[in-house]
Structures are given as C-alpha cells and as structure tokens.
C-alpha positions in Angstrom: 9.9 9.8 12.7 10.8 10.3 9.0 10.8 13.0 6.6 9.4 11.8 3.7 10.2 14.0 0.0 7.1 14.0 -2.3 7.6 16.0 -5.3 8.1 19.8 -3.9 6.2 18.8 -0.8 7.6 17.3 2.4 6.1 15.5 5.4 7.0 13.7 9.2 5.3 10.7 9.2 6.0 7.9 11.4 9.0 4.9 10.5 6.5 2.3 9.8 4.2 4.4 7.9 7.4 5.9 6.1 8.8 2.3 5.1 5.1 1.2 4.5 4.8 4.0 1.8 8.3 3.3 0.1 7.8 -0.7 -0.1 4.8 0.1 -1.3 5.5 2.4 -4.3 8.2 -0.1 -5.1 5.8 -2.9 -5.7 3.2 -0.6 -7.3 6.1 0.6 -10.0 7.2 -2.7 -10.4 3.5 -3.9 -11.1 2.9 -1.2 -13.5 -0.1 -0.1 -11.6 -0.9 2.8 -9.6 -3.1 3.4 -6.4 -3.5 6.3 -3.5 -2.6 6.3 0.1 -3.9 8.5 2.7 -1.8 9.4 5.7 -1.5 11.5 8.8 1.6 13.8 8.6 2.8 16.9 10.4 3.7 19.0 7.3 6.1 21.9 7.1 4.0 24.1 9.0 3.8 21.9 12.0 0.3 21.2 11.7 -1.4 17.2 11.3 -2.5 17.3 8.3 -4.0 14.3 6.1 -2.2 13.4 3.1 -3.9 12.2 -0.3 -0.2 10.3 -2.0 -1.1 8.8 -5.4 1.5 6.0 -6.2 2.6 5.0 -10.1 5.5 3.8 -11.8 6.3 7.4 -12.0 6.3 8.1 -8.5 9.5 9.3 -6.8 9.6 9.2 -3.2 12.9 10.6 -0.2 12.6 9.1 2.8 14.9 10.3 5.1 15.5 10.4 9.2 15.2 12.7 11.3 15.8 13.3 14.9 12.7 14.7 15.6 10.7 14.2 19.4 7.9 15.0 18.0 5.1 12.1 18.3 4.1 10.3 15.6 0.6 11.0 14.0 -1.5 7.6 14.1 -1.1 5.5 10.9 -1.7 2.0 12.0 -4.9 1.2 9.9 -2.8 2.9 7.1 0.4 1.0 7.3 -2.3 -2.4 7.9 -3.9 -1.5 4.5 -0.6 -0.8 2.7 1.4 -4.1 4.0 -2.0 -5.8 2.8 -2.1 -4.3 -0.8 2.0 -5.5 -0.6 1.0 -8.5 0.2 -1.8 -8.4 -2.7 0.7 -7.8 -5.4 3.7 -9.8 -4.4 1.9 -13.3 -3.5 -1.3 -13.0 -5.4 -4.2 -16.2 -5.0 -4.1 -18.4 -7.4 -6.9 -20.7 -8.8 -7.2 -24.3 -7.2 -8.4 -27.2 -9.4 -11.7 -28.5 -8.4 -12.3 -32.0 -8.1 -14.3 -32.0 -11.3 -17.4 -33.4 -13.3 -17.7 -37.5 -13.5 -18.9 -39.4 -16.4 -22.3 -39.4 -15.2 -22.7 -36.3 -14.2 -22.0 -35.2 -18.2 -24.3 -37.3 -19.3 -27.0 -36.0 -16.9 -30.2 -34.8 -18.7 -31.2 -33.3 -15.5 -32.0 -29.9 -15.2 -30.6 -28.0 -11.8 
C-alpha cells in the first residue's frame, strides 16, 4: 500500500495503482495535456471510496509508503487503462506509407 498526497487530500491505494498514477501524471505534464483517473482508495476515514484525480501539468502528486496490512482496494482495470494511456503518449502510431497510385491508375477516367 501507499499513501498517495493530492492537494489537502490523502488516500491508500495500492503500489501499482500508486506508481501507475505518478508515471502517469509525469507523462501527462510533460505532454502538456491533461486527463482524469478514477481509483479505488481507502481515504482518511477508513472507508473505500472512489476517487475522481484529474491530471495536468499542474498537478502535484506525494506518493509515499506505508506499512499498512490493510488490503489493497481493486485497481487492476485502472492501472491497465493508465499503463495504456502511458503507452499512448510515450510511443505514439505513426503513419505508414502506402504502396501508392501507378501511372495508370491516374490516368483512369473511371469512376469508383
């Protein structure tokens, strides 16, 4: 588990979804771009809780350890999502000439 620091507002999340979250405000500020995440957390109170984070270039984020027993609240699809926004952003497609047009096929007065 890890206590993660969002503004005045603190959580327990998970390690994966915790290093998920920081990675991917990193590459969000770094982009210039901004997007929300949803978690499951155990807030201060003890209770789950789901978590609406939005991310910018403004964003500033603690993550910290803890030593907590407490199980985990279920983040998987989460932590899927952000690794494939990551992904997204770091390594985007890029375009892949075609084969092209022949001679022939410009000088077609065909119609399609």
């Amino acid at each position: 588990m890890k206590h993660v620091t969002f503004g005045e507002k603190a959580i327990l999340v998970g390690d994966d979804a915790a290093d998920a979250l920081l990675e991917y405000a990193r590459v969000i500020g770094d982009a210039g771009t901004a997007d929300t995440v949803t978690l499951n957390a155990i807030g201060p109170d003890g209770n789950t809780v789901e978590v609406g984070i939005l991310l910018n270039s403004s964003t500033s984020l603690i993550v910290e350890g803890t030593n907590s027993d407490v199980r985990a609240p279920e983040n998987d699809e989460a932590v899927a999502e952000m690794r494939e926004r990551i992904e997204a952003l770091t390594r985007p497609l890029t375009a892949q000439p075609d084969e092209g047009w022949t001679h022939d096929e410009y000088e077609s007065t065909e119609i399609f």
